[in-house]
C-alpha positions in Angstrom: 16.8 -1.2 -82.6 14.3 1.3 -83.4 17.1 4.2 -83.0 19.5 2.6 -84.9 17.2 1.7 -87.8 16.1 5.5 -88.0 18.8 7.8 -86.7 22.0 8.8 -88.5 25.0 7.6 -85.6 26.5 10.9 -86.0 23.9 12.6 -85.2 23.8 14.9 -82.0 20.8 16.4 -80.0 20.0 18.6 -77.0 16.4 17.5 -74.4 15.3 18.7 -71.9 13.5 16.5 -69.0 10.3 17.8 -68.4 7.6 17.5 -65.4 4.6 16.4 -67.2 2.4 17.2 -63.9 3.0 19.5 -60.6 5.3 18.0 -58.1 8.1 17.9 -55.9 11.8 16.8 -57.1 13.8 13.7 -56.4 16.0 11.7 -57.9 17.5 14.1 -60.6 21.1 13.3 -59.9 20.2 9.3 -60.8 18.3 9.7 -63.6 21.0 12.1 -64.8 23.5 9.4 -64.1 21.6 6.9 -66.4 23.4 9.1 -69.5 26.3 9.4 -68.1 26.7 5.5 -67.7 25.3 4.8 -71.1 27.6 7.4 -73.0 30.4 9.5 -71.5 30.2 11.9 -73.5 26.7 12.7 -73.1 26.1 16.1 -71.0 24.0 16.9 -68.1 22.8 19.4 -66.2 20.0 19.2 -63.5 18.2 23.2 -63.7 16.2 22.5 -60.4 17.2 20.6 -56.6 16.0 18.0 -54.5 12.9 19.1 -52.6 11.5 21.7 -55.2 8.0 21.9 -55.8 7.7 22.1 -59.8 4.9 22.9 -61.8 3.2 21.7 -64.6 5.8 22.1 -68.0 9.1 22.9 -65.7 12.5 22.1 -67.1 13.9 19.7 -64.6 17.2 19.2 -66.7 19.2 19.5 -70.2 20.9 16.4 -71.8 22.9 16.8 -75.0 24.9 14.4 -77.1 24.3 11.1 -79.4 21.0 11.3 -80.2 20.6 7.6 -80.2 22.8 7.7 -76.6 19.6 10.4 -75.0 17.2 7.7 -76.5 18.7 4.5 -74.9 18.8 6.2 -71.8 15.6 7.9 -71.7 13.2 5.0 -70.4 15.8 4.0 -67.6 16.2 7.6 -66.4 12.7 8.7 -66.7 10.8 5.7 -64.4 13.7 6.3 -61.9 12.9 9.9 -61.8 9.2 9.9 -62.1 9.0 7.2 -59.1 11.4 9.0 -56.9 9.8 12.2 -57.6 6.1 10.3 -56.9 7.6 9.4 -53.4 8.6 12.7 -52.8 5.4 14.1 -54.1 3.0 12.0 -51.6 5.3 12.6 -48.9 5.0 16.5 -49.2 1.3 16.3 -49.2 1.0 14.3 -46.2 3.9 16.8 -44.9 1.3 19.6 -45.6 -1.3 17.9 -44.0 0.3 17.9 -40.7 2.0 21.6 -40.7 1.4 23.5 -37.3 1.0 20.0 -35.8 4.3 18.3 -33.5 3.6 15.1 -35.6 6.2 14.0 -38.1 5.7 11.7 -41.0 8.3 8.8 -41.6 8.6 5.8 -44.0 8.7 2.8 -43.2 10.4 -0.4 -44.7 8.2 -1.3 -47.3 10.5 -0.4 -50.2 10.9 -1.4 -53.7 13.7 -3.9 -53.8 17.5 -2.8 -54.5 15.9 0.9 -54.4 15.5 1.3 -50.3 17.8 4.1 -50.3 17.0 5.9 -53.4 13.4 5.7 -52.0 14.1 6.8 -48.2 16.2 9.6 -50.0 13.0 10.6 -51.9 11.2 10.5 -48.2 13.2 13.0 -47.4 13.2 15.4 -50.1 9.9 15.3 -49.8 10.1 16.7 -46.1 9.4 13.6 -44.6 11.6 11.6 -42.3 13.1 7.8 -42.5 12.3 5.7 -39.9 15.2 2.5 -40.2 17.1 1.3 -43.2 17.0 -1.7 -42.1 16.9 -4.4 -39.1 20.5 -3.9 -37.9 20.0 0.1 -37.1 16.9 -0.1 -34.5 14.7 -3.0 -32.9 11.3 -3.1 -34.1 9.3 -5.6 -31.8 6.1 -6.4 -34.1 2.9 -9.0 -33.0 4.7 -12.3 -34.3 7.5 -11.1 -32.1 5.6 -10.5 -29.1 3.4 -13.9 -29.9 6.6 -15.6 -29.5 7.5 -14.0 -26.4 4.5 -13.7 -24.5 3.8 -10.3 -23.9 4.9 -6.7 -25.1 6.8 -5.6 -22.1 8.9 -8.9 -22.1 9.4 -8.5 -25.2 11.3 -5.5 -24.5 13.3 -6.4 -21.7 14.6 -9.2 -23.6 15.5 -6.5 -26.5 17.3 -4.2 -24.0 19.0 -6.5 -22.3 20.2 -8.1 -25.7 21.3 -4.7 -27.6 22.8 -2.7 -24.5 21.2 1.3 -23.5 22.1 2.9 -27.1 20.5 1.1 -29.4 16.8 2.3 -29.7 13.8 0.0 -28.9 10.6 0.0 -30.3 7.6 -1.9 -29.2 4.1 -1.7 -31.4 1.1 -2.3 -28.7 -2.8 -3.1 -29.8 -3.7 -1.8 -26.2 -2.9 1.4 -24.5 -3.0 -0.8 -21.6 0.3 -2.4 -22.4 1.7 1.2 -22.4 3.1 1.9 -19.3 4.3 -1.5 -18.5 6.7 -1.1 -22.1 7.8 2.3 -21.1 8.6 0.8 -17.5 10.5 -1.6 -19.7 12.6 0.7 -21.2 11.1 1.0 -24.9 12.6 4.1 -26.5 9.5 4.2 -28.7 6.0 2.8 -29.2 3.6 2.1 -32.3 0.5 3.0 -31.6 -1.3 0.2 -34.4 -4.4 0.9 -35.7 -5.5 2.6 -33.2 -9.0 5.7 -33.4 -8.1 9.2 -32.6 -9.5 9.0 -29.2 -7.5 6.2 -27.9 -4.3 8.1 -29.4 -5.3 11.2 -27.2 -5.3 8.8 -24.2 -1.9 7.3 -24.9 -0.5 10.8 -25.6 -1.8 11.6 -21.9 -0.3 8.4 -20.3 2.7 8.9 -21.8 3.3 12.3 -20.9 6.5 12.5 -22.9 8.4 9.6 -21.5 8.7 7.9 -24.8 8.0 9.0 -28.6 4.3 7.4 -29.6 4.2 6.7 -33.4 0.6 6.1 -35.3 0.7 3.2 -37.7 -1.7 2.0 -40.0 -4.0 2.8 -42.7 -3.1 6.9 -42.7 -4.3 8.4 -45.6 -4.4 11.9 -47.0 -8.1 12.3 -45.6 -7.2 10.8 -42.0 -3.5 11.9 -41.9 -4.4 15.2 -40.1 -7.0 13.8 -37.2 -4.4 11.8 -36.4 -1.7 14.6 -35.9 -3.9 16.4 -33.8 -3.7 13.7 -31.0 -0.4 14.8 -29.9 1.4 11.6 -31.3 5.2 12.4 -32.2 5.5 10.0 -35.4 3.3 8.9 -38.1 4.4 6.3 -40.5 3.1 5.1 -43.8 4.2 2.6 -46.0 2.2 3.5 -49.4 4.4 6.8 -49.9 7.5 4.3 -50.6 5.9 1.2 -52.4 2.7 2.8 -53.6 3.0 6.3 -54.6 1.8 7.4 -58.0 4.9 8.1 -60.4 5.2 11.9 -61.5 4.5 12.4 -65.0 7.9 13.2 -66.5 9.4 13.4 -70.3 12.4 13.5 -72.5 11.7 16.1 -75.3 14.4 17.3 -77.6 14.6 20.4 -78.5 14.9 21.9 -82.4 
C-alpha cells in the first residue's frame, strides 16, 4: 500500500543488496529469485558466490526494474538471505575453530520448517557438513529409542538387521562403556552425548578407528575447539540451523 500510495507505477529503479555486517554468503540465488517471482521483468544479478566471506558495505547483488516490484520483494528476499547467510556465518566460525584438527562440524535436524534444505545448503557454504535430511536417509537410535529397546547395542542389532549392510547406523551412547558392545553390533557411527573432553579422549582410544565417534551437545564457540582436539571425527550442533543470528543485509537504491 505504502508504494502504491507514493510511487509513480511507471517508475523504474536500480538497488543493490548490501551486507550490512561481515559475513559469509548464502542464499543469494533465493533471495534473488524472490524478484523474479514477484515481477518478470525485474533483473538480477548476484556480484558475489556461495561461501564468500564479505565485509562490512559489500555489494552482494544488483536488482533493477519497477520500483514498486524491488520494494514488494525486498522484505521477502532480504530475511531469506540474511538467515541463510547467518547459518553460513556461525558455521564458518565454528569451521575456523576446528582448522588443523580431523574433527568436522555437521548440522543436525533442527531446522526451521519448510526451509531444511535451504538451511543444510547454508551449512555447507559455510564449510560445514549435513549430517541427514531426514529419517529415511540414515538410522539415528536416540535414548527414547534405546528406553524402548532395552539397551544400546540391541538397539542396533535390531536396526541392522531391519535396514540390511548399506544403510548407515548410528547409535548415541551416555557411557563409553556401551562402546564396544555397539561397534560389536555393527553401528556405523556413534554420538558421543554430552560427554567432557576426557571421556571423549578415552572413546577416541577404544575405538581405534572402527567406527566414526561424533560429539553432541551443548558445543559452542568457546568449547568447540577442546572438543576437536579429542580426536572425535564429527561434531554436531543444532543452534547454527535454528538459532544463528541473521546477517545484517539491505536493499538500497541507487541515484
Amino acid at each position: 500500500m505504502t508504494s502504491a500510495a507514493t510511487i509513480p507505477d511507471d517508475a523504474e529503479a536500480v538497488a543493490h543488496i548490501v551486507a550490512r555486517s561481515p559475513g559469509c554468503v548464502a542464499g543469494l540465488a533465493a533471495a534473488l529469485r524472490v524478484f523474479a517471482l514477484l515481477d518478470d521483468t525485474v533483473e538480477a544479478g548476484a556480484l558475489v558466490v556461495e561461501g564468500d566471506l564479505v565485509e562490512a558495505g559489500a555489494v552482494l547483488a544488483s536488482v533493477s526494474g519497477p520500483a514498486r516490484s524491488l520494494l514488494a520483494a525486498e522484505r521477502v528476499s532480504l530475511n531469506l538471505l540474511g538467515h541463510l547467510c547467518g547459518v553460513a556465518t556461525a558455521t564458518r566460525a565454528l569451521v575456523d575453530r576446528v582448522a588443523g584438527t580431523n574433527a568436522t562440524v555437521i548440522d543436525t535436524r533442527k531446522t526451521t520448517p519448510l526451509w531444511r534444505r535451504l538451511e543444510k545448503m547454508a551449512v555447507e557454504a559455510g564449510g560445514g557438513r549435513n549430517h541427514r535430511m531426514g529419517l529415511y536417509d540414515a538410522v539415528l537410535i536416540k535414548d527414547n529409542h534405546i528406553q524402548s529397546v532395552g539397551s544400546p547395542d540391541a538397539a542396533v542389532r535390531r536396526a541392522r538387521e531391519h535396514v540390511g549392510d548399506d544403510m548407515t547406523v548410528e547409535v548415541e551412547i551416555e557411557s563409553v562403556d556401551d562402546l564396544e558392545s555397539v561397534i560389536a553390533a555393527g553401528a556405523d557411527i556413534v554420538m558421543l552425548d554430552n560427554m567432557p573432553p576426557p571421556e571423549m579422549r578415552r572413546a577416541v582410544a577404544l575405538a581405534a578407528g572402527r567406527c566414526l565417534l561424533e560429539a553432541s551437545g551443548g558445543v559452542t564457540l568457546d568449547t568447540i575447539r577442546a572438543v576437536a582436539e579429542t580426536g572425535v571425527d564429527l561434531i554436531s550442533v543444532g543452534w547454527i540451523t535454528h538459532s544463528a543470528p541473521a546477517l545484517d543485509v539491505a536493499l538500497d537504491f541507487q541515484d
